[in-house]
N, C-alpha and C positions, 0 to 999 in steps of 0.2 A: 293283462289279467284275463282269465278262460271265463267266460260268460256262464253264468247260472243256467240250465235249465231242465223243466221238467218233461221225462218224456215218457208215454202210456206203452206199455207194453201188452198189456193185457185190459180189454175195457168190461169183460163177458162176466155177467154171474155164477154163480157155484156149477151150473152146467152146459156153460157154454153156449154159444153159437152158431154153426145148426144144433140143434139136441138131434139124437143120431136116429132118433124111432118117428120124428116129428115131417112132415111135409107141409106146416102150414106157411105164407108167400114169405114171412121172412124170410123161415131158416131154409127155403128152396132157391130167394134171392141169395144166400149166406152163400150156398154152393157152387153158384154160377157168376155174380160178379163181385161176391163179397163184402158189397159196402158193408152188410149188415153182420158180419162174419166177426166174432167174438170169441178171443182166447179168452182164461180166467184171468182178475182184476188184479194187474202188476204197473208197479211204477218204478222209473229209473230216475234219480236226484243227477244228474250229470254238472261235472266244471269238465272241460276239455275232455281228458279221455279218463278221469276219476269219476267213478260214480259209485253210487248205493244204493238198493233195490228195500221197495218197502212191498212186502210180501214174496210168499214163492210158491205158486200154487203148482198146479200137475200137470200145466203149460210151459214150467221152466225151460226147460232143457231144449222144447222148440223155441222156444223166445231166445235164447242164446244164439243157439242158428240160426234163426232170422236175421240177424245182426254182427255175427261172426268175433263175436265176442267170446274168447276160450276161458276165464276167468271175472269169480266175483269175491269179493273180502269181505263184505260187509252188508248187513242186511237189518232192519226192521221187522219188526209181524206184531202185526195188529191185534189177530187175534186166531188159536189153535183148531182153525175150523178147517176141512180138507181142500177146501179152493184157495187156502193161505200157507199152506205148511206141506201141503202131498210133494211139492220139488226140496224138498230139504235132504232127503235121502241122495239124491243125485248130485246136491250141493256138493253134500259134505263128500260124495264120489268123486268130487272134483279138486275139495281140498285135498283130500288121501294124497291123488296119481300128482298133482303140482306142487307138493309139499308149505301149500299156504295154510295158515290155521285161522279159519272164520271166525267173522266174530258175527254173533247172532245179540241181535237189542231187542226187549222185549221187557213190559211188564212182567215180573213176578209169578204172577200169578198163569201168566200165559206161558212162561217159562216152564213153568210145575207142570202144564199140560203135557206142552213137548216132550218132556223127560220122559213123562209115562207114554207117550206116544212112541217114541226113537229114544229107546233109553242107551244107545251106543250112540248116539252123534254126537257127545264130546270128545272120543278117540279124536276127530277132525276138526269139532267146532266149539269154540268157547262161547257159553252163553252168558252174556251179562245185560242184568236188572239196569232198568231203563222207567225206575220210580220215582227217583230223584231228579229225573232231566239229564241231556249227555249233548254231545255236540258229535256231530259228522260232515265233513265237508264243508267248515265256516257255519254253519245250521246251529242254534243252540235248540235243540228241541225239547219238547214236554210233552207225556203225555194225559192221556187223562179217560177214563171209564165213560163207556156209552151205552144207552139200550140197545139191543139186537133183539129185544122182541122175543121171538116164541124159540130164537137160535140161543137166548141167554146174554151173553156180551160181547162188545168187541173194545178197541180203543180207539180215538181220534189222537193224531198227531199235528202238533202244532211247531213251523219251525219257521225260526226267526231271523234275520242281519238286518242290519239298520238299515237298509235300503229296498227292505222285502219284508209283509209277513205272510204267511199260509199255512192251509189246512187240509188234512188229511183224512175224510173219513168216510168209509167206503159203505160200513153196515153200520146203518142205523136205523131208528125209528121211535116216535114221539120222546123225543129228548126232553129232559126237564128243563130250568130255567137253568140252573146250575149245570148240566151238560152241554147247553148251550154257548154259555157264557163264553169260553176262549174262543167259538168262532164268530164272534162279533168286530164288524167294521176292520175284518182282511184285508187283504189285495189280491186273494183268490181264497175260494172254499172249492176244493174238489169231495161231491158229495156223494154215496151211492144211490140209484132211482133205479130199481128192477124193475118195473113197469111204467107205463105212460099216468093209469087211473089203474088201481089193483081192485078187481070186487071179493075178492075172499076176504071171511072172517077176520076183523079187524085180531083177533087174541090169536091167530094163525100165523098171521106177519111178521115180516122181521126186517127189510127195508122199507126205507120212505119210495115213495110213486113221485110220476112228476111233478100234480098238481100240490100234494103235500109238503114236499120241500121249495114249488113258489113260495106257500108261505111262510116256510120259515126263514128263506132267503130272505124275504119285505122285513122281518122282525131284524135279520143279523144283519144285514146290508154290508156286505163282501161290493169289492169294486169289479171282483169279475167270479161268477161261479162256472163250474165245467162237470155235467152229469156222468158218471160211469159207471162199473156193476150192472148193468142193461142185460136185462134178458131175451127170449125171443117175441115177447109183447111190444117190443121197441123197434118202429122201425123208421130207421133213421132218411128213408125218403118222403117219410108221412107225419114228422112230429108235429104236435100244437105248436100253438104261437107259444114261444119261453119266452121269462122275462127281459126286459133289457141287462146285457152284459151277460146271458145265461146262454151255451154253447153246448154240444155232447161231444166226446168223447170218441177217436177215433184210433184204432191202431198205428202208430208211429206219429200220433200229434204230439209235438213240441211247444212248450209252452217257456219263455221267455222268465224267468224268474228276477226280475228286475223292473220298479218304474219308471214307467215315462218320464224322463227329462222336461 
């Protein structure tokens, strides 16, 4: 049996890793040895050589070639904001020329977005409602509505096998109790933190910061969390102490989707 796992494709927020106008030491380290070097926020679900991409932002199609991966069938999207959905035109260029017909999972609501965004990408991709819960890959998944703050919403993805549970959620910010709720007592919360401490206008924001989601980690208590969505405020040779069990997020980390024996 092919081993679960999850692997980061993309860790960088809505504008990436260096930002192209910017010379301040990250995105200058970003250019020269790249720890700090950030595609937009993409994950791959992989069993062997099956997998599933939760988002498709406007780093797709170099994320494919990074990996030499010519085809994708099946995808997630959180939610219709353009570092989640800008590679979907390319997708579905890729269903056209290989004669595969995508299938695109999304909330309803996020769906309606899309339509009106690419109102041609059903010619190549079928989009089906992902309100009810679905399964991909053994994964029985759910999702469920979250704040994004001054961006409006996005969704958290929660997926399950009896041997694993996890979470998915890239943009958030001050969650309710009830938003909260399904990422309680995981075996991973993958969470989005665009900065280390944010000082802008709290009604401006639309990601949790590092120190903000410490606490809500103390509250959900995941056995293991992993920060991603990092912008150029994140620089991953200079982080604070994180908590126990709490890790960031690097391009082509692999994460083991199974416990410990």
């Amino acid at each position: 049996m092919s081993e679960d796992r999850l692997v980061f494709w993309g860790t960088g927020d809505a504008m990436g890793v260096p930002r192209v106008y910017c010379e301040c030491s990250v995105c200058m380290e970003a250019r020269v040895s790249g720890v700090n070097r950030r595609l937009r926020s993409m994950v791959a679900v992989e069993s062997g050589e099956d997998r599933f991409l939760i988002d498709c932002g406007p780093d797709w199609r170099m994320q494919m070639e990074q990996r030499g991966i010519r085809t994708i069938e099946q995808m997630l999207v959180t939610h219709p904001h353009f570092d989640h959905i800008a590679g979907l035109p390319e997708w579905a260029d890729q269903c056209r020329w290989t004669g595969i017909r995508g299938q695109l999972y999304a909330p309803s609501e996020v769906l309606e977005a899309i339509r009106e965004r690419y109102p041609w990408l059903e010619r190549n991709v079928e989009l089906r409602e992902a309100d009810a819960g679905l399964t991909l890959g053994g994964w029985k998944i759910t999702s469920w509505r979250v704040n994004h703050g001054k961006n409006g919403y996005s969704y958290g993805y929660k997926l399950e096998k009896p041997n694993f549970n996890w979470v998915y959620c890239p943009d958030s910010i001050g969650l309710s109790a009830e938003e909260i709720e399904p990422m309680r007592q995981t075996d991973l919360l993958v969470l989005g933190t665009s900065f280390v401490r944010e000082e802008a206008e709290y009604s401006t924001r639309s990601v949790y910061d590092m120190y903000e989601a410490a606490e809500l980690l103390a509250e959900v208590r995941p056995v293991q969390a992993i920060y991603t969505h990092m912008s150029h405020d994140v620089d991953l040779n200079r982080l604070p102490e994180l908590p126990p069990g709490v890790s960031t997020a690097v391009t082509g980390l692999s994460v083991r989707l199974e416990r410990d024996v």
